[in-house]
C-alpha positions as CSV (number, residue, x, y, z in Angstrom):
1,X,92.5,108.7,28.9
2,X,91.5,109.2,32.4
3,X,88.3,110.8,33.4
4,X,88.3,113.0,36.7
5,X,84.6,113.3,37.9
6,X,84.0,115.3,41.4
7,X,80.4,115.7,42.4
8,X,79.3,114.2,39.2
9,X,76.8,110.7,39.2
10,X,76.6,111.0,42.8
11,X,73.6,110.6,45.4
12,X,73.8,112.6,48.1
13,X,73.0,110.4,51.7
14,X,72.6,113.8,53.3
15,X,71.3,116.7,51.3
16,X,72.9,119.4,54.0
17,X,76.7,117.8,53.3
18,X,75.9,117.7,49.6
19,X,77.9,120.4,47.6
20,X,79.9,121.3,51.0
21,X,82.8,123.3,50.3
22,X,86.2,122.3,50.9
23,X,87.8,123.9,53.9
24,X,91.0,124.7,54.1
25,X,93.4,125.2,57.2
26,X,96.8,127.4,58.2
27,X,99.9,125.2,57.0
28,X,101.5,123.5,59.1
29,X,105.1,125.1,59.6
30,X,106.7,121.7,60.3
31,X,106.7,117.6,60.2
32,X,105.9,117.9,64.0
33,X,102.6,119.3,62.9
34,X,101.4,116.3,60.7
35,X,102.3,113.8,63.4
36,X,99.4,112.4,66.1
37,X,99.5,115.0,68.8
38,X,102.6,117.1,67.7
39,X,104.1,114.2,69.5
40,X,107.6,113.4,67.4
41,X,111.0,113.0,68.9
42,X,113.7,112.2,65.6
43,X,115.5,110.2,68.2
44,X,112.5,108.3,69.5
45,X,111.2,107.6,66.1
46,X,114.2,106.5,64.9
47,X,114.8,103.8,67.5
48,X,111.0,102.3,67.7
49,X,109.9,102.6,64.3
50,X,113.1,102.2,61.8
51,X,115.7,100.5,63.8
52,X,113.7,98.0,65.8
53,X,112.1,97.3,62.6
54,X,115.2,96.9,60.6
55,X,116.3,94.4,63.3
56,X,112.9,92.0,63.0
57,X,112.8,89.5,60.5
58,X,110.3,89.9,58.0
59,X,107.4,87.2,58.5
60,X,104.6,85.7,56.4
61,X,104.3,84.7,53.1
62,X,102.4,85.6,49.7
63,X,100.2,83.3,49.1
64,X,98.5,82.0,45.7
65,X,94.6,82.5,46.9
66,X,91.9,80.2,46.1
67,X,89.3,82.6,45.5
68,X,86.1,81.0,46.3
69,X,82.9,80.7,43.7
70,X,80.3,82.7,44.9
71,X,76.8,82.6,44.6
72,X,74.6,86.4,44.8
73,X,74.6,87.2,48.1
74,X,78.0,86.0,49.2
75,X,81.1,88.4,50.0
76,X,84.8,87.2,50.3
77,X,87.0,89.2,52.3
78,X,91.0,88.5,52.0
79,X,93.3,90.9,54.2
80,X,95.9,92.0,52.0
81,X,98.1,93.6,54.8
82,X,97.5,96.6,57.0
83,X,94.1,98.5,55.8
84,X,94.4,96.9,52.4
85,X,91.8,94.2,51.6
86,X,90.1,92.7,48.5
87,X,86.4,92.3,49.0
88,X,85.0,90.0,46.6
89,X,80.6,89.3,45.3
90,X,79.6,87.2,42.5
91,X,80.0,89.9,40.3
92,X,82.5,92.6,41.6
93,X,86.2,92.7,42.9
94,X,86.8,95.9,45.4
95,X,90.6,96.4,46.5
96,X,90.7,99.1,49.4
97,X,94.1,101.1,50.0
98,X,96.0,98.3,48.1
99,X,99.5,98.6,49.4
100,X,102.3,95.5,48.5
101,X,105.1,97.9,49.4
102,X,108.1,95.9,51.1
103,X,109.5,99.8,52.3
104,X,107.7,102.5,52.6
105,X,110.6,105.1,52.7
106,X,112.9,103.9,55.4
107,X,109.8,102.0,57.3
108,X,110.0,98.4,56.5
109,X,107.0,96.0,56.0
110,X,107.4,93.3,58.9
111,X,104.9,91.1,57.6
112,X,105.0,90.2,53.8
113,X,101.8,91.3,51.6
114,X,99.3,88.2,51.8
115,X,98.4,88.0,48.2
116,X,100.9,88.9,45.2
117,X,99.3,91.5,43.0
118,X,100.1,89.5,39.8
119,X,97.3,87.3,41.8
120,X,95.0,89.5,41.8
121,X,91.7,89.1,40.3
122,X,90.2,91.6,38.0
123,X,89.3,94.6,39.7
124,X,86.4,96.8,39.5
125,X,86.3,99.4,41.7
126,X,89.5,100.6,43.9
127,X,88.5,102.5,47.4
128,X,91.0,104.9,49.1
129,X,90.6,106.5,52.2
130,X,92.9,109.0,52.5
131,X,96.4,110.2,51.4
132,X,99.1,108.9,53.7
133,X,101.9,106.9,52.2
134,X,100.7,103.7,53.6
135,X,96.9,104.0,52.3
136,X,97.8,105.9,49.2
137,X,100.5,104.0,47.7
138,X,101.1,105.1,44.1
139,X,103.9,102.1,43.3
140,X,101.1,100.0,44.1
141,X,98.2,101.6,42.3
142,X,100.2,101.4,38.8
143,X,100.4,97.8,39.3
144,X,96.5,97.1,39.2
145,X,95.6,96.4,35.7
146,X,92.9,98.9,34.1
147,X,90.0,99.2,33.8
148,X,89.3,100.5,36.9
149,X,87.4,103.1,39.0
150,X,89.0,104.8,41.9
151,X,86.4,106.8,44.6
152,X,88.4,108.8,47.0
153,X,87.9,112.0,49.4
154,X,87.7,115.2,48.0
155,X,91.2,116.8,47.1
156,X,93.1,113.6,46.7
157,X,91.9,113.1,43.3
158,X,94.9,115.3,41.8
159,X,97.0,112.8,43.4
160,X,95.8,109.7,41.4
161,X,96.4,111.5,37.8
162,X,98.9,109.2,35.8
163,X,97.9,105.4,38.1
164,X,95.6,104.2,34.8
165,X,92.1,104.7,36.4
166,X,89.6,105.1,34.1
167,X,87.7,106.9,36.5
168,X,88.5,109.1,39.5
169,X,85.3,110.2,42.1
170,X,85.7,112.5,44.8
171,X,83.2,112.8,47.4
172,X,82.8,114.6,50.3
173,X,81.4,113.4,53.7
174,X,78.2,111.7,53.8
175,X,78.2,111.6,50.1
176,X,77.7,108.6,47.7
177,X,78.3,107.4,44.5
178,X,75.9,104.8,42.8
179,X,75.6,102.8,39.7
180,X,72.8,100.2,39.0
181,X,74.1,97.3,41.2
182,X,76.2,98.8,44.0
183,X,76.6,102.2,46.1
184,X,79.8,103.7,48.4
185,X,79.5,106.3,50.7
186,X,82.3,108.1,52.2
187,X,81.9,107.9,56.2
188,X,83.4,110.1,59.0
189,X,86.6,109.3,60.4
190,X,88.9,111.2,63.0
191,X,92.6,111.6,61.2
192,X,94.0,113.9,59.4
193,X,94.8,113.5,55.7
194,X,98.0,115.8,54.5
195,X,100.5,113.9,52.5
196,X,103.3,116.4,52.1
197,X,104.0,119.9,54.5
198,X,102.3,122.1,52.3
199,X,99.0,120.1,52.0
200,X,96.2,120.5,54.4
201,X,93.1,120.5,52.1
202,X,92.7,116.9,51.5
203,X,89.8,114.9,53.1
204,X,89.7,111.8,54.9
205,X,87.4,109.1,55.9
206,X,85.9,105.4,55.3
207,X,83.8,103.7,53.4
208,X,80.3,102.5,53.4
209,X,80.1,99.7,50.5
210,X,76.3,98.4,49.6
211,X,76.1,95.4,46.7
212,X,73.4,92.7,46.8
213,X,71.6,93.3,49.9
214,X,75.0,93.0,51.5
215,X,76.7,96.0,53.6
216,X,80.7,96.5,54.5
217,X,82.4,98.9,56.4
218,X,85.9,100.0,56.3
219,X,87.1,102.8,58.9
220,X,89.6,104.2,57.4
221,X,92.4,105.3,59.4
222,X,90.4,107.0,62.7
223,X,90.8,107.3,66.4
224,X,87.7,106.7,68.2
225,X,84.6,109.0,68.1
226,X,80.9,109.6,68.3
227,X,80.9,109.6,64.5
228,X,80.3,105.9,64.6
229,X,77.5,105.9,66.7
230,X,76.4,108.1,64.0
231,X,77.4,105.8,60.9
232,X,75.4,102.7,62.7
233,X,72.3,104.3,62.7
234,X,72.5,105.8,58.8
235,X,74.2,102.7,57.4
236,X,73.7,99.8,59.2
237,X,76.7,97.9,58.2
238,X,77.5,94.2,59.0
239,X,81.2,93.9,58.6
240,X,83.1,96.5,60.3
241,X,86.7,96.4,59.1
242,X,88.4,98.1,62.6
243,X,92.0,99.7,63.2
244,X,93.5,98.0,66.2
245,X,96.8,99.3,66.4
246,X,99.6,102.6,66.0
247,X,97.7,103.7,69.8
248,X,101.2,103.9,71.9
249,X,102.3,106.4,73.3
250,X,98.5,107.4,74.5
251,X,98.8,110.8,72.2
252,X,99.0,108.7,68.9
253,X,95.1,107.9,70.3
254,X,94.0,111.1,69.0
255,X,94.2,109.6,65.3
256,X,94.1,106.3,65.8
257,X,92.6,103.4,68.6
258,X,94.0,100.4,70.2
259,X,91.6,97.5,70.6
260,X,90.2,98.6,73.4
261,X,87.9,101.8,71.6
262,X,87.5,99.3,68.5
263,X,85.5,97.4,70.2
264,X,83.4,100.5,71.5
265,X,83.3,101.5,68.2
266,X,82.3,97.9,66.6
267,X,79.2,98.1,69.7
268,X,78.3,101.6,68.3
269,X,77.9,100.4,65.0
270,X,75.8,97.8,65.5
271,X,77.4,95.0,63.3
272,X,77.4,91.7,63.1
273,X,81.1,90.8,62.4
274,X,84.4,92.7,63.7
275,X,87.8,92.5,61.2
276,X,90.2,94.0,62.7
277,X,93.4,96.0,60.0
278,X,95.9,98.2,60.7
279,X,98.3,96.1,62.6
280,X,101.2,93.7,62.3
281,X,102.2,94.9,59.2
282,X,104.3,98.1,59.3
283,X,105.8,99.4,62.5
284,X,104.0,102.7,63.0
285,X,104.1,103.4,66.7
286,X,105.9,102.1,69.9
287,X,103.5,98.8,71.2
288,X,105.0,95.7,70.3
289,X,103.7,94.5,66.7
290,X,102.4,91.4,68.3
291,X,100.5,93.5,70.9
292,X,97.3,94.5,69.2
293,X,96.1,91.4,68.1
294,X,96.8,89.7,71.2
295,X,94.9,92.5,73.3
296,X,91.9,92.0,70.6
297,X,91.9,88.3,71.4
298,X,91.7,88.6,75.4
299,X,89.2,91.5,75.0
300,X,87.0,89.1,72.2
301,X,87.2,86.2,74.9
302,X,86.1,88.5,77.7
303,X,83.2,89.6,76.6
304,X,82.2,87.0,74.9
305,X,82.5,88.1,71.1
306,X,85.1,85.3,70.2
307,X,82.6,84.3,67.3
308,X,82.1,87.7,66.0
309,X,85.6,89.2,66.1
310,X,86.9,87.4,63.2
311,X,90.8,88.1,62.8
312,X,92.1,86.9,59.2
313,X,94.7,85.1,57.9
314,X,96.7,87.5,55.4
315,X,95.9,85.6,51.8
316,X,93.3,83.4,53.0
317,X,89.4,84.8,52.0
318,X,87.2,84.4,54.2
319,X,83.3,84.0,52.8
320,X,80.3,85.9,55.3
């Protein structure tokens, strides 16, 4: 039986955000509406993002991971694919916005999932950010084995009825849920989080994850803001998991950043370690798919943050 808690076992990080009520907005009358900037052309979207896609070959491979042992202390991060990741301590497995999806409608998946999620460890807690296809993927979510925990935004816990969690928590900005060992908080983001036409009430955001003195960051889908400045101060984070990529044409930058505003974003945070996500995976705008990564490397070298821009290899963990 699944549990749905909203608002319940949670500890507020700011007592004026704590109880907010959901607000809601005019529908919007069409898909142009729910697209970055109002900006779609059929034709144009059917050219960059379905049929150049359908002409690349898909790349990568799924590997089997050696999932390191880890002393208290330790985290092991292993980029999934796109915003998904598994973040791993000596005594708790987190998957964020797991998605292993090969298609996601008639979008293909360029680069193949890095892990298989039959080789998945157990998993604990299961973040989501928001409730786009490509963060929110139910075929996905059924395939985690129970028991699990899910902590999402508030209004996208209707969503997750029927994906085995044993536990669904909604929060609202600023807002955290805590158990002995380890606390979330939901973060700020710039996005936009409808999943169908007549849905505009569902909230959207990152994630703020504290477990053994140690202190992770995942964006989210976001363009760039002054929220971040904002989340450095509060939260402090050391590992800053970063969008690089869906930034061209320049309106799709109202939703999302290129690597240029991630790495203002990673300085206003404060941390010590950049990963970047959200790139090479599914074609989702008009830059090349090689592009962002290669921008994120000339901009690392330039200012001299080679060493704490630490790009992943999909399936591989990495141990900070």
């Amino acid at each position: 039986m699944t549990l749905h808690v909203s608002h319940l076992q949670m500890n507020a990080s700011s007592n004026e955000s704590h109880g907010k009520p959901r607000r809601f907005r005019r529908l919007p009358r069409s898909f142009k509406e729910l697209t970055p900037s109002n900006h779609f052309s059929p034709r144009a979207f059917f050219y960059e993002m379905v049929w150049k896609a359908l002409l690349t070959p898909r790349v990568g491979e799924s590997k089997r991971p050696v999932y390191p042992r880890l002393k208290e202390g330790d985290v092991a991060i292993t980029w999934i694919g796109h915003a998904s990741f598994l973040i791993q301590f000596s005594d708790l497995n987190i998957l964020v916005d797991p998605n292993f999806a090969n298609w996601l409608f008639l979008l293909k998946r360029i680069r193949r999932a890095g892990i298989r999620v039959e080789d998945l460890p157990p998993i604990d807690v299961v973040l989501l950010t928001h409730s786009h296809f490509d963060h929110f993927h139910k075929p996905s979510l059924r395939k985690i084995p129970p028991p699990r925990t899910a902590v999402m935004p508030w209004g996208v816990g209707e969503l997750a009825r029927g994906l085995g969690f044993g536990r669904i928590i909604e929060l609202n900005t600023w807002e955290s849920f805590a158990t002995e060992s380890w606390r979330v908080t939901f973060a700020p983001a710039q996005h936009w989080g409808a999943r169908t036409l007549h849905d505009g009430h569902r909230g959207y955001g990152g994630f703020v994850l504290e477990h053994q003195g140690r202190c992770v960051y995942h964006a989210g889908d976001t363009a760039y803001f002054k929220g971040f400045q904002d989340i450095g101060l509060r939260c402090k984070p050391e590992i800053a998991f970063l969008p690089i990529g869906a930034y061209y044409p320049d309106s799709f930058r109202k939703v999302h950043m290129g690597p240029d505003e991630a790495m203002r974003a990673f300085e206003d945070l404060g941390a010590d370690w950049f990963v970047p996500m959200h790139y090479g995976t599914f074609k989702l705008s008009f830059e090349p798919m090689e592009a962002p990564e290669q921008w994120l490397r000339n901009l690392a070298k330039d200012t001299g943050r080679t060493d704490r821009v630490r790009i992943l290899e999909p399936g591989v963990p990495t141990v900070f």
